[in-house]
C-alpha angles and dihedrals in degrees: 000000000000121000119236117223098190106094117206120231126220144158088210131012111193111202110208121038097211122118094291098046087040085059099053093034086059098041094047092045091054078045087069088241113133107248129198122186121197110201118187090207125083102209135022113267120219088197116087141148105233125078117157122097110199130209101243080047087054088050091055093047092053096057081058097051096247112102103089103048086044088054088055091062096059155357134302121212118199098187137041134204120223125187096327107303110018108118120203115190114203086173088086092055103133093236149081073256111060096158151042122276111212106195137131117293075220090070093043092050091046099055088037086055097049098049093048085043086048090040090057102261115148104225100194105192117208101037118138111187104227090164142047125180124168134181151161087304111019157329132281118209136199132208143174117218134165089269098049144279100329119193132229133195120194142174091217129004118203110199106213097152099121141247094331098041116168096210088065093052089049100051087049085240108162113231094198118181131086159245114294097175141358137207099023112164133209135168139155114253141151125246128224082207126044117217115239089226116070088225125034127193134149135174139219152157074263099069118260143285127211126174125181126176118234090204103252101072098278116106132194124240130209114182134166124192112208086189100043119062120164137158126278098259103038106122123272112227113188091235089061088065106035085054097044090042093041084058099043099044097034094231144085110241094183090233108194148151082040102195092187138034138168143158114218152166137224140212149184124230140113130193121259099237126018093216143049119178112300093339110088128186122217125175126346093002090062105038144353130186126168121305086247103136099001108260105129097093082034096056098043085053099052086047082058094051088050096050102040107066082049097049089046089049087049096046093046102048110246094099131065106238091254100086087079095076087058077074103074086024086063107027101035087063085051096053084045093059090039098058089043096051088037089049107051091042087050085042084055103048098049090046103179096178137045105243089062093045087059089049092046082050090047093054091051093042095050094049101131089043092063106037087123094060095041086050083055089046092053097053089039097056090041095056096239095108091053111116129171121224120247141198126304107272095018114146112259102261099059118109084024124131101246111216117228094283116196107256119199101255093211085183170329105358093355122139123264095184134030094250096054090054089057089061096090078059091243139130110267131222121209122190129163089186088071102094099016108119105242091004111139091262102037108129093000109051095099093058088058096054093030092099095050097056098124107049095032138069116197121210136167114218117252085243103049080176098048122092100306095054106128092014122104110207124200103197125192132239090255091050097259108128110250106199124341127191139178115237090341114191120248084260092051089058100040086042084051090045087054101050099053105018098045123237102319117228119287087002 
């Protein structure tokens, strides 16, 4: 093939166009940054793997103006069913999202798309990365198309391109872990007869059966053979599931007209360090774990909404390179946990001794015993409970996921809820003491923030004599509160500023 002398040039180049590189892509777009993205597919599949949606995922896609619009495409599930009796409530989830969404990866791909394509973001289709080159001031890509090797220079690569990335291999990065099961099926299919629970699994020596509706008379299927192990690329035949999900359910569901079908296996492993240099990993690419309780596409996005407001501050200029390195110190704690909590639910259901089939009886059994750890579970698998650690004598509050708190919308286009500030992909300031007669800002308070204009949205809460009364709150761009103080002077919020928001202009 001909070589291509033109070089592309880019702040960013995302390889992997799946949920996790849309969603930088996007943010950094909206950033200003100019964003490539380098997709190995030609087309866009409707066939994916992923379909959960969780809650602190929902929370994410709202401050990016998508939730909504995500929840009308499928069904949301406010309670899970775990080994019989084992009840898991997702209505006391502390957010507007107290529930699962079960749609299509494909939905959540398209509106991630056209935002990052509205935003500014170059998506290049049929780019297989062959090269990676990095120094002192870039990296140089290379890439195979139909015209040729085409070139890419970059300021910073992200490598979101799954389990078999090719960025990690090129880097030499180990990817260190194993198999937890082998030969799981799923496929998309229709049903002659609809379940009465919204979501059916069941579990026995047999393997396991799992069914879940996507909303528009399509439902996915999850099966595992403990007979019939066979290797990932042996051929599906419809029968092979109906007979594996009809044991293991107990009932037949009628599955027919299947659009989709695979035969996969899953392990377990994560990178040791999410940078290197100027390459990053983010989802798949940096860790997997087993599709129990559905975190693998929500994991990879909230590592996107990490990375991205720290790419965009490097990039632009207001943020030493280190805080870079706060990426893998927040998010590789996170995969950790991910492949610990995936991988003893996976370890339960499958259940190959005894031993593990009795303790599998006991949980059920003890449902209503252990109702405070599944409440942490379930915070836990929904993101909510997430927090980040912070500096020795924070407040409280700092390194906390911050819920979407009311703001006082004091006019025309103005926010009315924390999500919807985020929006602008900025940090947010919320102060009750702006408009309080004698309170410590009254009157100064914009000359404080002033320098900080284009990178900070400043907001009161609805309730200046709620909670956050006398707090002032700093929230980052991905919803974690950055610093809080009580009654902070006019230098404690400008010092604050400075640390996470860079010198402001004419400051």
């Amino acid at each position: 093939m001909a070589m291509s002398d033109q070089v592309t040039e880019s702040d960013v180049v995302i390889v992997g166009g799946g949920p996790t590189g849309l969603l930088l892509a996007g943010d950094l777009a909206t950033a200003g940054l100019r964003v490539s993205v380098l997709e190995k597919r030609g087309k866009e599949s409707n066939l994916t793997r992923a379909f959960t949606v969780h809650a602190r995922t929902l929370e994410q896609l709202d401050a990016r103006g998508l939730a909504d619009e995500l929840i009308g495409t499928g069904t949301t599930l406010a309670e899970l069913r775990l080994f019989g009796r084992l009840r898991i409530d997702l209505a006391t989830l502390p957010s507007r999202f107290p529930f699962v969404l079960v749609t299509p990866q494909s939905q959540t791909e398209r509106l991630l798309l056209e935002r990052a394509v509205k935003a500014g973001a170059v998506l290049l289709r049929d780019h297989r990365l062959t090269g990676l080159r990095q120094d002192a001031e870039g990296v140089t890509l290379q890439a195979e198309t139909e015209q040729g090797t085409v070139t890419h220079r970059a300021r910073y690569v992200v490598g979101t391109d799954g389990v078999r990335s090719t960025v990690r291999e090129l880097l030499g990065i180990p990817y260190p872990g194993e198999s937890v099961v082998s030969s799981v099926l799923l496929a998309d299919v229709r049903l002659e007869r609809a379940p009465t629970d919204v979501i059916t699994a069941g579990a026995t020596q047999d393997g396991f059966g799992f069914l879940a509706p996507f909303g528009d008379g399509w439902y996915r299927v999850i099966a595992w053979d403990r007979t019939r192990q066979l290797p990932d690329d042996a051929p599906v035949e419809l029968d092979e599931i109906a007979d594996i999900t009809r044991r293991t359910l107990g009932v037949d569901y009628g599955l027919h007209d299947a659009r989709w079908m695979s035969r996969f296996h899953s392990d377990e492993r994560q990178v040791p360090r999410y940078r290197d240099g100027r390459v990053l990993l983010a989802g798949d690419a940096a860790h997997c774990h087993s599709p129990a309780g559905g975190q693998g596409m929500n994991t990879g996005l909230q590592d996107a909404a990490n990375l991205s407001w720290k790419l965009a501050a490097v990039v632009n200029g207001w943020a030493p390179e280190s805080l870079l390195d706060s990426y893998h110190d927040e998010r590789h704690p996170v995969g950790r946990s991910v492949l610990r909590s995936s991988g003893a639910l996976i370890r339960l259901a499958l259940a190959q001794t005894a031993a593990t089939r009795a303790l599998r009886s006991v949980v059920g059994a003890l449902a209503d015993a252990v109702t405070p750890l599944v409440a942490r579970g379930a915070r836990t698998v929904s993101g909510i409970g997430i927090s980040y650690p912070a500096r020795p004598g924070s407040h409280p509050l700092a390194g906390h996921r911050i819920p979407d708190l009311r703001l006082a919308a004091d006019g025309p286009g103005r926010p009315s809820r924390l999500h919807e500030a985020l929006r602008e992909g900025k940090f947010v300031l919320i102060s009750a003491d702006e408009r309080a007669p004698g309170a410590p800002f009254s009157g100064l308070e914009p000359a404080v923030t002033e320098p900080w204009a284009d990178r900070l949205v400043h907001a009161a809460p609805a309730d200046p004599h709620g909670k956050l009364r006398a707090t002032v709150l700093l929230v980052r761009p991905d919803g974690y509160a950055a610093w809080a103080a009580a009654d902070p002077s006019r230098s404690e919020l400008r010092a604050a500023l400075t640390h996470w928001l860079g010198e402001g202009e004419d400051s």
